[in-house]
C-alpha positions, 0 to 999 in steps of 0.5 A: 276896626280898631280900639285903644285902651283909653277910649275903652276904660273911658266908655266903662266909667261913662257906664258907670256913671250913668248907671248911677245917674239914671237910678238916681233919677228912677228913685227920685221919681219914686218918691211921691210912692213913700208916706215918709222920707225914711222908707224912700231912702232905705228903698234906695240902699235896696234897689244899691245892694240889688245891684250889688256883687253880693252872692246871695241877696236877703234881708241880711245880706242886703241890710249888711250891704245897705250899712245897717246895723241889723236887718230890721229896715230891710224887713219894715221897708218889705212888710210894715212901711207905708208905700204904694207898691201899685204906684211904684210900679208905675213908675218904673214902668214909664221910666223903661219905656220913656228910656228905652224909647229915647235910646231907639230915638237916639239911635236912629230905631224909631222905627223898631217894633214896640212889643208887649212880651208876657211871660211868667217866672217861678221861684222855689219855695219851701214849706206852706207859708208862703203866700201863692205856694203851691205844688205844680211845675216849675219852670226854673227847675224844669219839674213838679216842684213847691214853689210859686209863680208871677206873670211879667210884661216886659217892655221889648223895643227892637234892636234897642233894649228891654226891661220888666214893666209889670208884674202880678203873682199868681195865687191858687183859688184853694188859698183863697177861700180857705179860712186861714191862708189869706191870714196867714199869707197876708192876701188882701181882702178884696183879692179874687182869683186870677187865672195867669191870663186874666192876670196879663189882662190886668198887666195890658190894661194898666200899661195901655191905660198908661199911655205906653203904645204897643204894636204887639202883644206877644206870648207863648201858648197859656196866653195865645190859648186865653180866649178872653185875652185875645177878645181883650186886645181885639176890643182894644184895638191892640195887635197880638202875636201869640203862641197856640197849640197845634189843636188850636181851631181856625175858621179858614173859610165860611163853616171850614174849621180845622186844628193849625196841624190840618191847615199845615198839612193840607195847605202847605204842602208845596216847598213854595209856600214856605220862606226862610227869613231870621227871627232875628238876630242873638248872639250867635247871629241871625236865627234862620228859620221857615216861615209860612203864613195862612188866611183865615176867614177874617182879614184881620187874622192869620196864622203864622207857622215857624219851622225849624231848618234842622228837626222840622219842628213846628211852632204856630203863631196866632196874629190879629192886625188890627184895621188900619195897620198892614198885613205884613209877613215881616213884620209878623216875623220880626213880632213873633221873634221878640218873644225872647227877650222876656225869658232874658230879662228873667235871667238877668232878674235873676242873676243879676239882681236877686229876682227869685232870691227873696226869702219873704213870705206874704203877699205884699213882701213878694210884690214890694221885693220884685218891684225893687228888682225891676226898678235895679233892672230897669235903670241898668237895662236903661243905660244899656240902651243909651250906650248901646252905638257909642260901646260897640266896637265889633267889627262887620261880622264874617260874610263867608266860611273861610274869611280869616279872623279880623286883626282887633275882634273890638268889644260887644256893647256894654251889658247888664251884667257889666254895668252892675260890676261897674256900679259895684267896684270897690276902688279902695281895695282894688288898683285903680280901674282895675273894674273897667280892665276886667269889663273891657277884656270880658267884652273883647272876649266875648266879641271875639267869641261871637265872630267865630261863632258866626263863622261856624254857622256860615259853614253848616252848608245851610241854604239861605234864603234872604227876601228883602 
C-alpha cells in the first residue's frame, strides 16, 4: 500500500478543519444552556484552550490562552455565571452518540454494538475544602490517597469510536450531613447521598430517557455487584454485561446456588468446554483469551468466564438478555471486551484535555469544568471517528511469524491526540505545515510499530483457535 506526502498532509488539515467545525457546531448547540451571550463565548475560549498544547490547564493559564486579561472570566464562567450544567451535558451527549453514530453508518458498522461503559475516575486533591474530598483509594495513583471521585458513562460504538457522555461526583455521606461542609463545598441543598452505583443509575437513566439506544450495558465489579443497578436495567428492558466477583452467588438450578468460583471448577472441567476467541482488537492486535459460558436457572441470565491464555487468571461476567434478543456467546464476548474504552477516554480526558487538572473547589465548578473536558473531547473524538476509513492507510497486518515488513508501513488513523495538535498549531512561529509533517511522521511511526508488534504475537507459538 502505498501514500504520498500530498495526500498525507492534505488528510491532516481535513483533520484540522473538521475538528474545528464540529466544535464549532457542539457550542452552537450549547447555546440554549447560557442566560447571556457573554458566559456562552467564554465556554467557547474554555473548551479552545482545553483543547489546546497547554502543559498544564488552570484558571490562569486558560484565560492566559482564551487572550484575557487576568483569569477573572474563567473563574465567573466556573463558579458565578448563569448556565445549566445539567442541560449542557445533554447536549453533549447527544452530540457524541448522533456523531458517533453517523461514523459507523458512514462507514459501513451499523451493525457494531452500541455499549453503555461505566467507569469511575479520581483526582488528587489536597487539603478539606474541596467539595467530595475524602481519604480513600484512588486509582490514578494506585493507593489510599486524599482526593475525590466522579462516575462516568461513556458512549462506546464498536470499531468505530468513543467519547464520556455522563458524569456525576461521588460525594461522602459525612459531608452531607455535616453542618459546615455543604457551606463550604458549595452542595446543593436538595443533594442526597449517592452510592456510585446509584450514581450510573442516575447516568442510564438520563441517557435512555434521552432516547440513546444501548445494546449493553457494561461495567467492572462495583457495578456488576449493585443489586439495585441490575434490578434497574432488568426493569428496563436493558442488556447488561458486567463484572462480578468470584463470590458472586448464581441460581443455577431450582434450590442449587453456588459462588462463580464453584461453578468454574465443577462444571468446566473439560478443556471442551472453553473456546479461545479475541475480545477484540487494540493495538497490538487481537486480544485472545478463553471463553466459557454458563446457564443459569433463568434463560435470560448467564455467566460468562474469561480466562487468560498465558496465567490462567480468571474474570467472570454476569449477562442478562433480555426477551426478544438471542443468546449469543459472541456476542457477549465482543459486549464484554468493549469495557475498555472507558479507561482510554479517561486517559485521553486527562492527557489531552486537563480532565483531573481542575484547580476548583465547589461542587458546581467540578461539574461545570468536566462537562467542558467532555465537550473538547466529545468533538475531537467525533471527528476521529468520521475520518476513521479515509486516514488509515495500514497495510493488512503480518498472517505469519516470518513475513518480512511491507515496503510503506502506511500511517494509523488520525488520533485524538493528533487532532488536538493540529487544532493547536501556531502557523506564525513555525514553517508552514510543519504540524501536519510532524502528525504524518508519528502516525507512520506508529503504524510501523504496530505491524511488528503484531508479528511479535504471532511468534509466541500460542495455539488459536478461530470459530467463525
Amino acid at each position: 500500500m502505498t501514500t504520498t506526502k500530498p495526500k498525507a498532509a492534505a488528510a491532516a488539515r481535513i483533520g484540522a478543519a473538521l475538528a474545528a467545525r464540529e466544535r464549532g457546531e457542539l457550542l452552537r448547540r450549547l447555546r440554549p444552556c447560557f442566560a447571556r451571550v457573554g458566559p456562552w463565548l467564554q465556554a467557547g475560549k474554555y473548551v479552545a484552550a482545553l483543547a489546546s498544547d497547554l502543559p498544564k490547564r488552570n484558571g490562569w493559564t486558560i484565560a492566559q490562552q482564551a487572550g484575557d486579561r487576568t483569569p477573572q472570566r474563567t473563574q465567573r464562567l466556573l463558579n458565578r455565571a448563569v448556565w445549566d450544567t445539567v442541560a449542557a451535558m445533554g447536549v453533549v451527549r447527544e452530540f457524541a452518540v448522533a456523531g458517533l453514530d453517523e461514523a459507523a453508518r458512514q462507514s459501513g458498522r451499523r451493525r457494531g454494538l452500541r455499549i453503555g461503559a461505566i467507569d469511575e475516575t479520581s483526582q488528587v486533591k489536597q487539603g478539606t475544602a474541596t467539595a467530595g474530598v475524602k481519604r480513600h483509594y484512588v486509582g490514578c495513583v494506585g493507593k489510599v490517597a486524599n482526593g475525590i471521585t466522579t462516575v462516568h458513562l461513556a458512549y462506546v460504538r464498536e470499531r468505530t469510536g468513543h467519547a464520556l457522555i455522563g458524569a456525576r461526583q461521588w460525594i461522602p455521606a459525612g459531608h452531607l450531613t455535616d453542618p459546615v461542609k455543604p457551606l463550604v463545598m458549595g452542595l446543593p441543598e436538595d443533594l442526597v447521598f449517592r452510592t456510585k452505583g446509584q450514581l450510573a443509575i442516575d447516568l442510564l437513566t438520563e441517557t435512555l430517557t434521552g432516547g440513546t439506544m444501548l445494546d449493553f450495558v457494561c461495567g467492572d465489579e462495583v457495578y456488576g455487584s449493585c443489586t439495585e443497578l441490575r434490578e434497574f436495567c432488568e426493569q428496563a428492558g436493558q442488556g447488561y454485561v458486567l463484572r462480578v466477583p468470584s463470590t458472586f452467588r448464581l441460581t443455577l438450578a431450582r434450590g442449587v446456588t453456588m459462588a462463580c468460583a464453584q461453578a468454574v471448577t465443577q462444571l468446566l472441567k473439560g478443556a471442551r468446554r472453553w473456546e479461545v476467541r479475541s475480545a477484540g482488537k487494540g493495538s497490538k492486535g487481537e486480544r485472545w483469551y478463553a471463553w466459557a459460558l454458563v446457564a443459569t436457572a433463568s434463560s435470560r441470565h448467564h455467566l460468562l468466564i474469561r480466562r487468560h491464555l498465558a496465567s490462567g487468571e480468571l474474570a467472570y461476567h454476569y449477562c442478562h438478555i433480555p426477551g426478544g434478543q438471542p443468546v449469543s456467546k459472541a456476542r457477549l464476548i465482543r459486549a464484554a471486551g468493549l469495557r475498555w474504552p472507558a479507561e482510554e477516554s479517561f486517559e485521553l480526558g486527562k492527557d489531552c484535555f486537563g480532565l483531573d487538572q481542575s484547580q476548583v473547589r465547589l461542587y458546581g465548578a467540578i461539574a461545570r469544568h468536566t462537562v467542558l473536558v467532555m465537550a473538547a473531547l466529545a468533538a475531537c473524538a467525533v471527528t476521529a471517528a468520521l475520518l476513521r476509513g479515509r486516514t488509515d492507510t495500514q497495510p493488512p497486518p503480518p498472517a505469519r511469524p516470518d513475513q518480512p515488513p511491507p515496503a510503506d508501513p502506511g500511517m494509523i488513523p488520525l488520533t485524538i491526540p493528533e487532532i488536538t495538535r493540529l487544532l493547536a498549531a501556531s502557523p506564525a512561529s513555525r514553517p508552514p505545515g510543519h504540524a501536519e509533517d510532524w502528525a504524518n511522521w508519528r502516525r507512520r511511526h506508529q503504524a510501523r510499530s504496530r505491524w511488528y508488534h503484531q508479528r511479535t504475537r504471532l511468534t509466541r507459538g500460542t495455539e488459536i483457535a478461530l470459530v467463525n
